[in-house]
C-alpha positions in Angstrom: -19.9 37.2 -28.2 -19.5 34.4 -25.6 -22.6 35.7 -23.6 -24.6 35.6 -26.7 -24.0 32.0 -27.3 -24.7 30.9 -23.5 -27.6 32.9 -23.8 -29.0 30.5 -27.0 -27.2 27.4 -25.7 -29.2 28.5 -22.1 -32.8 29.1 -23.5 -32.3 25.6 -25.4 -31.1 23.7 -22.6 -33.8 25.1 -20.4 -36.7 24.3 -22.7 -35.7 20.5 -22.4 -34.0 20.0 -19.5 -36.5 20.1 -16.9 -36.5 17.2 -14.2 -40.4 15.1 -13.9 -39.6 14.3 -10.5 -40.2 17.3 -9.4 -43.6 17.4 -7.1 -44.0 21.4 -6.6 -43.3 24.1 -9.0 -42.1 26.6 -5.8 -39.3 24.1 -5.1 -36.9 24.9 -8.4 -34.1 25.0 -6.1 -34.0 22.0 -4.9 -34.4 20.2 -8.8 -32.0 18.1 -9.6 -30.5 19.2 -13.0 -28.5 16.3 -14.6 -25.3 16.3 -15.9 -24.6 16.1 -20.0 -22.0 12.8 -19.5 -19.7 12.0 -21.8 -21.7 11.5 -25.3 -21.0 7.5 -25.2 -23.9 4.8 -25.6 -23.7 1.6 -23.4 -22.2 -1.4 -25.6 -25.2 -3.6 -24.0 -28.3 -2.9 -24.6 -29.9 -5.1 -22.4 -30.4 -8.4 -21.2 -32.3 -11.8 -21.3 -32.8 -15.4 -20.0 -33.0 -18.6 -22.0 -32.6 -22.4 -21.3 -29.7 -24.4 -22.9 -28.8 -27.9 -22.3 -31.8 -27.9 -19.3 -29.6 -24.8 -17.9 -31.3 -21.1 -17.5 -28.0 -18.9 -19.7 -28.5 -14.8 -19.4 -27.8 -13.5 -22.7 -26.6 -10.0 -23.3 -28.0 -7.8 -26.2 -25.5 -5.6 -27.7 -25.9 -2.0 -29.0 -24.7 -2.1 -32.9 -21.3 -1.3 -34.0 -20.7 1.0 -36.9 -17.3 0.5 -38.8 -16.0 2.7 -41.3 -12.9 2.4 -43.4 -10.3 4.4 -42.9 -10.1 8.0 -43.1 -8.5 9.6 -46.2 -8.6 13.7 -46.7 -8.7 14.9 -50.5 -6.8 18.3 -49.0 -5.7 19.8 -46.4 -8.9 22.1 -45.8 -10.8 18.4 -45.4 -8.5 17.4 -43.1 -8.4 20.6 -40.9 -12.5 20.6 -41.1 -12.5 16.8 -39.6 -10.3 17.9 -36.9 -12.5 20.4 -36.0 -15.4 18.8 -36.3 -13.9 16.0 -33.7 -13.5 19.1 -31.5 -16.8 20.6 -31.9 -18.4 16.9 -31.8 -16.8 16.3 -28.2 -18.4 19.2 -26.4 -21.3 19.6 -28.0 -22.6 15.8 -28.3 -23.1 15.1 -24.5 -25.8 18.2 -24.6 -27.4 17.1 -27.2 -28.0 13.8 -25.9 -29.2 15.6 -22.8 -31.8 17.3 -24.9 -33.2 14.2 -26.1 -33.3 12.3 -23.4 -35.4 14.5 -21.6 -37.2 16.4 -24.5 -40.7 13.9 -23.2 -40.2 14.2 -19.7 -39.9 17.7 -19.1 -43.3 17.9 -21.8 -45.1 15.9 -20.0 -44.5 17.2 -16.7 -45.0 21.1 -17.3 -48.4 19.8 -18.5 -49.2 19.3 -15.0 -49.3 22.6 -14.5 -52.8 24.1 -14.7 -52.5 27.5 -15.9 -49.4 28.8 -18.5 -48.3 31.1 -15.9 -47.4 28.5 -13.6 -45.6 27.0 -16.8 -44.2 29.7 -17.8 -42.7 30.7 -14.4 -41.7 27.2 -13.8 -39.3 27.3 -16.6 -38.2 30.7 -16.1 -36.9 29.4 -12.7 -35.4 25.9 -14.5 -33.5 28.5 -16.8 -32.2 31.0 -14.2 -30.8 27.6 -12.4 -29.7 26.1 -15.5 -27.7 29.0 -16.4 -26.0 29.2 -13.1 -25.0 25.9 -13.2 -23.9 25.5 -17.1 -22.1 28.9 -17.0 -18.9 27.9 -17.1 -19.5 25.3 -19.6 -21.3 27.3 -21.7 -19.3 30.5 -22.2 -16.7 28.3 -23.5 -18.3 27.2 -26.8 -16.8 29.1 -29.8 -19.9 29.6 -33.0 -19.0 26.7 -34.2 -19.4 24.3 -31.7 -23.2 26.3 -30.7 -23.7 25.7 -34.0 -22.7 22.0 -34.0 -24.8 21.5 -30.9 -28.1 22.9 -33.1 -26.7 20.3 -35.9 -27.0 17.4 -33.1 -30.0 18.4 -31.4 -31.6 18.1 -34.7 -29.3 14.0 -34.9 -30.7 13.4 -32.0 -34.0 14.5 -31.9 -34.8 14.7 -35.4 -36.2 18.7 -34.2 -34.3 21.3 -35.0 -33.9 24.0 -32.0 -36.2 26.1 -33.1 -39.1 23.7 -33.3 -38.3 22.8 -29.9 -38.6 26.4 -28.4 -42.2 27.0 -30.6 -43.3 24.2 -28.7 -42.6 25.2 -25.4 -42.6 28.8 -25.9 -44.9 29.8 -28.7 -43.8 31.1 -32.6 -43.2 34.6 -31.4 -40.3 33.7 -28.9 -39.0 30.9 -31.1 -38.9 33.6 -34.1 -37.1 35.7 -31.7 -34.2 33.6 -30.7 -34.2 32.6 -34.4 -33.3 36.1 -35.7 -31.5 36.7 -32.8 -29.3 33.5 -33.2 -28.5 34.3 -36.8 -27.5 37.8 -35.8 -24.3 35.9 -34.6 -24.2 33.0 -36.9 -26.0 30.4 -35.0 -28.8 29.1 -36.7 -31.9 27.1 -35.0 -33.3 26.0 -37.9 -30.4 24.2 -39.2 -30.7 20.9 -41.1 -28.9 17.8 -41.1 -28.8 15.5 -43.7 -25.4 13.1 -43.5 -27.3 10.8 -46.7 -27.0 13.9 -48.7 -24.6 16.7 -47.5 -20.5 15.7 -47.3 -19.7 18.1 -44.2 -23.0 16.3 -42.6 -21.7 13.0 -43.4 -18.2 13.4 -41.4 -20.1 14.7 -38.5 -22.2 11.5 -38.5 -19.1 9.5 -38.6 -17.5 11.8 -35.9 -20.7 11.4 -33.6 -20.7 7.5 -34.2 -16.8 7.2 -32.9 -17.5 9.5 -29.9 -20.8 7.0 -29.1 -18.3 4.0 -29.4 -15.7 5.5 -27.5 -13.4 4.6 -30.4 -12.4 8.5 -30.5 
């Protein structure tokens, strides 16, 4: 089952990881594939200069803090679900991030290309790498946690997986890994909707403490 799961996890990853810097498709070995981190945002957003009392003052702008009261489980099924989602949350949060950081890049710079095979071989290589260097990450993930990082690529990038392989890839091979994916329980299309959906709305909350590093 494992291999299965790297297999989706790998496709995804490759379709939205690919590094712009890169000047010549023939040199995939030498890309530099970034790392996933740790899933927390910076607490300063950035920074400015202003003038009080005839002095020049840098001011820091903060990221937003999210506060929630304190947690309190109707049963012990809730309870055993929010431990797991904290779990799941942790490893698959820092990919998702990944994914969206680098969803625009890696589109515009395979439009460089000037034919699709060039394209398509150029991400073929990015995913043969990609797999090589994720492997040992990636047969680790359990369903549930694949299926949390569909969950969060859709937080993050408001895309569910599946949309983001039919635009790289076409409908046919996005259709593919759909079916496939739900062969095993892991589902591309996958929604998420914390307004509207309890289970949703604890992985929001989980995601929010892993960003503030207050979990």
């Amino acid at each position: 089952m494992h291999r299965r799961y790297q297999l989706i996890l790998s496709l995804i990853l490759t379709v939205c990881t690919v590094c712009p810097a890169v000047a010549k498709p023939d040199e995939a070995d030498l890309i530099p594939i970034p790392e996933p981190g740790d899933g927390r945002v910076r607490d300063v957003r950035g920074y400015y200069f202003t003038e009080i009392d005839g002095e020049e003052v840098m001011m820091l702008v903060l990221n937003e803090v999210t506060v929630y009261p304190p947690m309190k489980f109707k049963n012990k099924k809730e309870e055993e679900f929010y431990w797991r989602t904290v779990r799941d949350v942790k490893k698959a949060l820092p990919f998702a991030k990944l994914i969206c950081e680098t969803l625009l890049e890696t589109y515009e710079y395979i439009e460089t290309f000037p034919t699709q095979k060039e394209r398509d071989d150029y991400l073929k290589r990015m995913e043969d790498a990609i797999f090589k260097q994720y492997k040992p990450v990636l047969k680790k993930f359990t369903k549930s946690q694949a299926q949390m990082l569909c969950k969060l690529i859709k937080r993050q990038t408001n895309q569910s997986g599946y949309n983001i392989i039919k635009a790289f890839l076409g409908s046919f091979r996005a259709g593919f890994w759909q079916t496939f994916g739900r062969l095993f329980g892991v589902n591309l299309k996958v929604d998420y909707r914390p307004d509207k959906d309890h289970n949703d709305a604890i992985i929001e909350r989980v995601a929010t403490a892993v960003e503030l590093g207050t979990l």
